[in-house]
C-alpha positions in Angstrom: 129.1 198.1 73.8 127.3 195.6 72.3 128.9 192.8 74.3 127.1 193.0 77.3 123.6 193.4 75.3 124.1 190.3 73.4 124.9 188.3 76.6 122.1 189.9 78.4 119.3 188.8 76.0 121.1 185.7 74.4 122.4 184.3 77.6 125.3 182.7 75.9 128.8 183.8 74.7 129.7 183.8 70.8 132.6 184.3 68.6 131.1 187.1 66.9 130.3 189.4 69.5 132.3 188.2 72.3 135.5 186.5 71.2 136.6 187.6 68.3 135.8 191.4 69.4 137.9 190.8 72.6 140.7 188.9 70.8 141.0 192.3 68.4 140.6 194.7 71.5 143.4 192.8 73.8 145.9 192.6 70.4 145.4 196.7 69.9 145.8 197.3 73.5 149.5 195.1 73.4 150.3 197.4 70.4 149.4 200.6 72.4 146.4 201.3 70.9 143.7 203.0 72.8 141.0 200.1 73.3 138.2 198.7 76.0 140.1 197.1 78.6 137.6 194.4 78.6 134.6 192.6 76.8 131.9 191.3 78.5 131.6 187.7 78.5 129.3 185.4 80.5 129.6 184.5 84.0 131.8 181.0 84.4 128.7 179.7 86.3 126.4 179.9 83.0 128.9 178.8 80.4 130.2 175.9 81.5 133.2 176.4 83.2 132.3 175.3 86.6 133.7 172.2 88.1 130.5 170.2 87.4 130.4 171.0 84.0 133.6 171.8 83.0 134.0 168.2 80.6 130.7 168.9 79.3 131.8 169.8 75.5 129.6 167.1 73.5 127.6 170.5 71.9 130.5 172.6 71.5 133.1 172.2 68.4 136.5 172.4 68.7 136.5 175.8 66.2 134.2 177.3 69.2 136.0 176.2 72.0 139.3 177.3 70.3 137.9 180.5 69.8 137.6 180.6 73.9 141.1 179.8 74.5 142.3 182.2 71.5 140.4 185.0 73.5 142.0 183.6 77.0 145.4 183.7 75.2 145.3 187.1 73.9 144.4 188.6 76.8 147.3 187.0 78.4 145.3 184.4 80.9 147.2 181.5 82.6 146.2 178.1 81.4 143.6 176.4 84.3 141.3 173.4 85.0 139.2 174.2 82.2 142.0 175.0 79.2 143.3 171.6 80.5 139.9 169.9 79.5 139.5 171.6 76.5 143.0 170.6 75.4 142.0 166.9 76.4 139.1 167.1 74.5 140.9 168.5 71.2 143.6 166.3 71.1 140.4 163.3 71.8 138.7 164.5 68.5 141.6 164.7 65.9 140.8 162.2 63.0 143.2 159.6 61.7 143.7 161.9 58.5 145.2 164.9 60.9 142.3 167.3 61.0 139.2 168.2 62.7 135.8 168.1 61.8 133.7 171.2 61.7 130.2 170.9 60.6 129.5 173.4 57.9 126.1 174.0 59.9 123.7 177.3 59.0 125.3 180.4 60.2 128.4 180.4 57.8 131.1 181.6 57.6 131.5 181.8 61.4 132.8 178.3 63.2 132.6 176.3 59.7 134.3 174.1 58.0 137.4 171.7 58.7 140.0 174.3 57.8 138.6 176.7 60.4 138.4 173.8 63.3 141.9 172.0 62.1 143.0 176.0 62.6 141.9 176.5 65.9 142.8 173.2 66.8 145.9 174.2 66.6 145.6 177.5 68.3 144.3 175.5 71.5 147.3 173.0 71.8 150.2 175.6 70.8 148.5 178.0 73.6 147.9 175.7 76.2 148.9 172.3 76.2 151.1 171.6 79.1 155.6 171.5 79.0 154.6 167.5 80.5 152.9 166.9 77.0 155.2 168.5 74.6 156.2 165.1 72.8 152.6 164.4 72.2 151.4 167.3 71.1 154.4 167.6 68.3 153.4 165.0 66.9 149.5 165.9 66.7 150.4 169.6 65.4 152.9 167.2 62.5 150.1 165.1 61.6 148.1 168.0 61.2 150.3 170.3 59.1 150.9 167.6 57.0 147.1 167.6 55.8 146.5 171.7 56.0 150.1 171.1 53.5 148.5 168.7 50.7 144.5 170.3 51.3 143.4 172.1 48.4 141.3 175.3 49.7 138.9 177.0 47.2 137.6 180.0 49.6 139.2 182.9 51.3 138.3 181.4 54.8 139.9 178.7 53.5 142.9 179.5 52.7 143.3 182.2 55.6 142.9 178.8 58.1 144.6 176.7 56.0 147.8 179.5 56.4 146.9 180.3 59.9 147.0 176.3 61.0 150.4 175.9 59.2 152.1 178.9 60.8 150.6 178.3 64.6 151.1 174.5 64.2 155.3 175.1 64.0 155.3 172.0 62.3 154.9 173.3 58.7 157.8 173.9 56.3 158.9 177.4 55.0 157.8 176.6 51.4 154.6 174.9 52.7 153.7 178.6 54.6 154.9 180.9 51.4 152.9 178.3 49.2 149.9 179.1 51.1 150.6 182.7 51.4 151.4 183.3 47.8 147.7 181.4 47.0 146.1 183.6 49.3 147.4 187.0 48.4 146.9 185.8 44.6 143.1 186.2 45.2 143.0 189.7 46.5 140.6 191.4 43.8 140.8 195.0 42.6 139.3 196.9 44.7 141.7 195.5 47.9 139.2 193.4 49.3 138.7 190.0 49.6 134.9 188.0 49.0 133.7 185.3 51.0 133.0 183.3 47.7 133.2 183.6 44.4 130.6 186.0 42.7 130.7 187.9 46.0 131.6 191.2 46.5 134.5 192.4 48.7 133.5 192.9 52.4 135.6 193.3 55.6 135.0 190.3 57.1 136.6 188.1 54.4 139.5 191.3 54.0 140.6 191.5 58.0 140.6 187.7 57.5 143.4 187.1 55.2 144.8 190.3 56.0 145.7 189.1 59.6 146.4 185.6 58.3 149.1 187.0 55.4 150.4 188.9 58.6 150.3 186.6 61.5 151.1 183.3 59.8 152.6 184.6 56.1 154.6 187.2 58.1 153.8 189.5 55.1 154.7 193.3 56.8 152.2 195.4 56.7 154.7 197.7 54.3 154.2 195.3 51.5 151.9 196.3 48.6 149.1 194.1 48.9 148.8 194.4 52.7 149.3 198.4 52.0 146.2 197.7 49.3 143.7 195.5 51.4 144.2 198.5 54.4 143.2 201.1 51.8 139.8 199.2 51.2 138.7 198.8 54.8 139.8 201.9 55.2 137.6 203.5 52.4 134.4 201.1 53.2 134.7 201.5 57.0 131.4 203.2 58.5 131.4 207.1 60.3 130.2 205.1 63.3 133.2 202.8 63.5 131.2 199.8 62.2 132.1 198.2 58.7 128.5 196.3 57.2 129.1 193.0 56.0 125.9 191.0 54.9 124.4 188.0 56.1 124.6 185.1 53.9 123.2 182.6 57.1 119.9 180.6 57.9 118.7 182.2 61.1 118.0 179.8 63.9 116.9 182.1 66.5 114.4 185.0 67.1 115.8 188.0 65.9 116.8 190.5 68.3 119.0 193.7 68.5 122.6 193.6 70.2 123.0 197.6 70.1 125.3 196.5 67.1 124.2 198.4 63.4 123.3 196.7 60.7 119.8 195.1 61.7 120.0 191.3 60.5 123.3 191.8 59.3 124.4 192.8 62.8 126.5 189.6 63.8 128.4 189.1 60.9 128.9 192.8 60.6 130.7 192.6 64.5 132.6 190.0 63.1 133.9 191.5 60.4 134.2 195.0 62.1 136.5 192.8 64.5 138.7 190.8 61.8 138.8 194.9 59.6 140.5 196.1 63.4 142.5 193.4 64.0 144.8 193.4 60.0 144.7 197.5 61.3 146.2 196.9 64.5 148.8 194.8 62.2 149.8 198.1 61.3 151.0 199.8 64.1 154.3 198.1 66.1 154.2 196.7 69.3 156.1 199.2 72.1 159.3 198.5 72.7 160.0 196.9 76.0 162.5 198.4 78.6 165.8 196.6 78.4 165.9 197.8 82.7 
């Protein structure tokens, strides 16, 4: 509901309340859960995917524009004009080391960091680079496994992306995904939950995080203890409204202004969160099975 509020009065599409909340919704509805059958976004003629300024990306990251293709992905969209220019541009901004740069900026933890852009880096080529490209785009998704394998993450987002980048990349070896797994799991506290950083307290955003990364890249089932665990807490913390409350822990750069989300200043990251808590649920529940006719 809040989708079409925060486009209305924003004027511009996000991760947090367009993306991400789409991403979660199309993943439930593949899994036969009962879920909106779409979220709003902006119009292509506002954000920038009209011919005349569909190579305009010098403001956007590549964590922000893989977010965009992550949403097209999961909602089963063909790849088109503009996925072609924003794989161009990915593969254009890959550093000589094998990862992407992602400025840390002041609304953490959404779109920062390298782990996060290497991540969904990644996400963008292995969803819609083009059969005519394949050779080149191994060896960019190699070059960057090989530096999510020897990086040395010291948060949870961290080490969710860092897991997440080696099992979309295909390029990353068995022990190099368990490694990463194992690390991750090992930081689950007691209550189930996972914190942003150290000397925080467990919220949803940081548990549906590594949840779904354990899951989609660590291919932990959701039967295992500590997925069974991390469940139980979202569960417990989730709100009568739907919601789960995670704090704010960013600089705000814009007048503040209500979505229709709860949570007053803490509404963003709280959608956020309430999306990453709904997408490690939907882990939980098996795909249909498809007709064999």
């Amino acid at each position: 509901k809040q989708s079409h509020n925060f486009i209305r009065i924003a004027g511009c599409n996000s991760c947090h309340s367009q993306d991400l909340p789409s991403i979660a919704a199309a993943i439930a509805r593949d899994r036969g859960l009962r879920a909106p059958k779409s979220v709003a976004q902006l119009s292509e003629t506002m954000n920038g995917q009209s011919p005349e300024r569909i190579m305009d990306f010098v403001t956007n990251s590549v964590s922000s524009l893989g977010w965009e293709l992550f949403d097209k992905d999961s909602n089963h969209l063909p790849h088109d004009a503009y996925t072609d220019a924003v794989v161009y541009f990915t593969k254009s901004q890959q550093t000589a080391e094998g990862y992407w740069r992602n400025a840390e900026g002041r609304r953490p933890p959404m779109n920062t960091g390298d782990y996060q852009g290497t991540a969904m880096a990644i996400s963008t080529l292995k969803r819609y680079s083009s059969h005519e490209a394949q050779g080149e785009t191994k060896q960019i998704l190699a070059k960057a496994a090989a530096w999510l394998t020897k990086a040395n993450p010291t948060t949870t987002q961290e080490r969710s992306f860092q897991l997440l980048g080696l099992g979309w990349s295909g390029e990353a070896t068995p022990a190099a995904i368990e490694k990463s797994a194992k690390a991750l799991a090992a930081t689950q506290r007691e209550d189930g939950g996972w914190n942003q950083l150290s000397g925080m307290g467990s919220d949803a955003y940081a548990t549906g995080q590594a949840l779904y990364a354990l899951h989609a890249a660590g291919k932990m089932p959701a039967t295992d203890p500590v997925y069974k665990k991390g469940v139980a807490y979202l569960l417990r913390t989730q709100h009568p409204d739907g919601a789960w409350h995670v704090k704010t822990r960013s600089i705000w750069i814009q007048p503040y202004f209500e979505s229709g989300f709860p949570h007053g200043q803490d509404q963003f990251i709280s959608s956020a969160g309430t999306a990453w808590a709904t997408l490690a649920l939907a882990m939980t529940v098996e795909p249909p099975k498809m007709s064999l006719k």
